[in-house]
C-alpha angles and dihedrals in degrees: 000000000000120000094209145335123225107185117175127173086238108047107158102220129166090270095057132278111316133138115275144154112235107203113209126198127163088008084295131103108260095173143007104199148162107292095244102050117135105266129230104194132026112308131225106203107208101180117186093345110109127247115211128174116259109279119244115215111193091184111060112140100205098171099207127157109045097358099055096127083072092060127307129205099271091060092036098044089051093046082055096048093042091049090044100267129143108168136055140177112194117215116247081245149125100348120105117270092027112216105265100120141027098271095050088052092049079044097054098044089052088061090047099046114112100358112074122102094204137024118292124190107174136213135232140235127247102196132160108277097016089087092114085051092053100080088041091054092052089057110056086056106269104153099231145323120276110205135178129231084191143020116310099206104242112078096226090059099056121181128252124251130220085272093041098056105039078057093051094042092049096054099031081058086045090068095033098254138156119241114202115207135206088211110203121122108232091218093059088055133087149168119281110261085216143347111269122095100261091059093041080054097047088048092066101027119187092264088069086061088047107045085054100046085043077048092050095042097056084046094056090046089042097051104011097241123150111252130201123188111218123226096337109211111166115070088206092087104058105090092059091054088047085053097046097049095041084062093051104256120138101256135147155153158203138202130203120252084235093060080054103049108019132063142187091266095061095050105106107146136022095271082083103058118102127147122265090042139243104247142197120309091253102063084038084065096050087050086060084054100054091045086054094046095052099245084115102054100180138019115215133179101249079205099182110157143174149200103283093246094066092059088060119107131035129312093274093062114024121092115265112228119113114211107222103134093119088037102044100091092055105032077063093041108052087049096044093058087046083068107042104267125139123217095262095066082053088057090049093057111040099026118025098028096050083039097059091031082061100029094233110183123227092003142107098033140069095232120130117268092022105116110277097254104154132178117198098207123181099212089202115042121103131200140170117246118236124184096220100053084055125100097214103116095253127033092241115128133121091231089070104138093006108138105223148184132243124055117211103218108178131349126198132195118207089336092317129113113235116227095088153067097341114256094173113148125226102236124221121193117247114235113255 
């Protein structure tokens, strides 16, 4: 006997948008049918309003333990739920202790017990001098291993050298793990001349981007390890990952839903600096492309905040981290419809494609037995953002005042409709 039925006109399944009714029963999918099919448990009509899966979103920043201040999972965790997603995996910084060995994981699960909206998994740290934590880690079912080419900019998450990472690279691949990398060379970087946006650009130029991900490519080829490029910014880079993948290697990529939708020109106060940069509308064309071609295979949030003092001052001295995580699902999809992209693209993107990077079972798809994790999205509907109405822990955002499309309705989470006690599971990767 089904718990519910949610049936919508527009449901967003693996074959393509199409109406459907999705049974739920135990917080799983028991059934995807014809609309119109004879129920079996209380319905929810959707009409025209859309039903997506759950998203998944691999690059959260959540900051808890010892930065909570910056955000923490309760507000994180709402601000997901609020924005359709149902899955998160939080990055191994910049919380203290960052994640780099197994106390700071048990540390880390301790501060998100109890309090999370949604699902969290987490990822660990490869930093230089944690090698001999990275198999335990694995083991104890983080989903991967985010390392830096340059400074991070936190002390205690250090970036990797030429030595550090080929070892990395070479045990992370031993156990049949996946290695994230914040791909910018630190020789192709310098200090701001000054403190306006053109000269915080010109400090981290696209052939940063492009030296690292050329870095990362001989080193998957070179150790076998899976290989995932973070919040690629710079479309300079895709033909080497084309490349790359074309020959077999392992290789992927994301992009932010802020390199998508956002561009220099917009950038007219701190709340748009994050590293690597937003940068002019026409490589922010060519990342469309690459998302359309397959080379980009997810787009995920990149939601690093902060407390709102250190975003005062210019773009040589304010903290670079943009908050998107509620806005993430219609920031992409108003600009995704500008271009010519169904719904279903946007599900590829944000749901199925972060799902299978992380191997996330029972999630980013309406397929029966996957977990019940629903989004009621009205495809049509516009509003203005405004900070104060987020749930992210501080109004800070640079789509303050955007009209966009794309109202989340609803979100459930296995069967169950977020906005309550929390019922958000901790994750744990399954081994591969």
């Amino acid at each position: 006997m089904d718990d519910l039925v949610i049936r919508s006109r527009r449901a967003v399944l693996p074959d393509g948008e199409r109406p459907a009714a999705v049974s739920v029963a135990d917080g799983r999918i028991t059934a995807v049918s014809a609309f119109d099919a004879a129920p079996s448990a209380s319905v929810v009509d959707l009409g025209d309003v859309a039903l997506l899966p759950g998203l998944v979103d691999t690059h959260v920043h959540v900051n808890e333990p010892g930065r909570t201040e910056w955000e923490g999972f309760a507000t994180a965790t709402r601000a997901a739920a609020s924005g359709g997603v149902t899955t998160l995996i939080d990055m191994p910084l910049n919380a203290l202790p960052p994640t780099v060995d197994p106390a700071a994981l048990a540390a880390k699960r301790l501060a998100a017990e109890g309090v999370c909206a949604v699902d969290v998994g987490f990822w660990g740290g490869a930093v230089p001098g944690n090698l001999a934590a990275l198999r335990p880690l694995h083991e104890l079912g983080v989903f991967g291993f985010k390392c830096f080419t340059s400074d991070s900019g936190v002390p205690e998450f250090p970036p990797l050298d030429a030595a550090g990472m080929r070892a990395a690279f070479r045990e992370i691949a031993s156990f049949g793990g996946l290695v994230i990398v914040h791909a910018e060379d630190p020789a192709s970087l310098s200090a701001p001349s000054g403190g306006g946006y053109a000269d915080f650009l010109a400090s981290r130029p696209p052939s940063a981007e492009r030296t690292a991900v050329e870095q990362v490519v001989r080193l998957a080829e070179e150790t076998g390890v899976r290989a995932h490029i973070l919040h690629l910014s710079a479309a300079d880079c895709l033909d080497v990952l084309a490349k790359a993948q074309a020959d077999g290697l392992p290789v992927t990529a994301e992009t932010c839903p802020h390199y998508l939708t956002l561009s220099a020109h917009d950038a007219s106060g701190t709340a748009f600096k994050c590293c690597p940069p937003i940068r002019d509308a026409a490589n922010r064309e060519r990342l469309w492309d690459g998302l359309a071609s397959g080379v980009i295979s997810c787009v995920v949030t990149d939601h690093s905040p902060c407390a709102p003092d250190l975003k005062r001052g210019d773009f040589a001295t304010a903290w670079g981290g943009i908050s998107s995580l509620q806005l993430g699902l219609p920031a992409v999809w108003t600009a995704a419809r500008d271009r010519g992209h169904d719904l279903a693209a946007v599900v590829r993107w944000m749901a199925e494609g972060p799902a299978a990077l992380a191997a996330v079972p029972g999630k980013g798809a309406l397929v029966p037995g996957n977990d019940a994790d629903l989004v009621a999205f009205a495809a049509d509907e516009t509003f203005t953002v405004d900070p104060a109405a987020l749930s992210h822990r501080h109004p800070v955002t640079p789509y303050a005042g955007r009209t966009l499309t794309g109202v989340v309705q609803a979100t459930w989470l296995r069967g169950r409709r977020t906005g309550g006690p929390p019922t958000g599971r901790l994750l744990t990767a399954e081994p591969r």
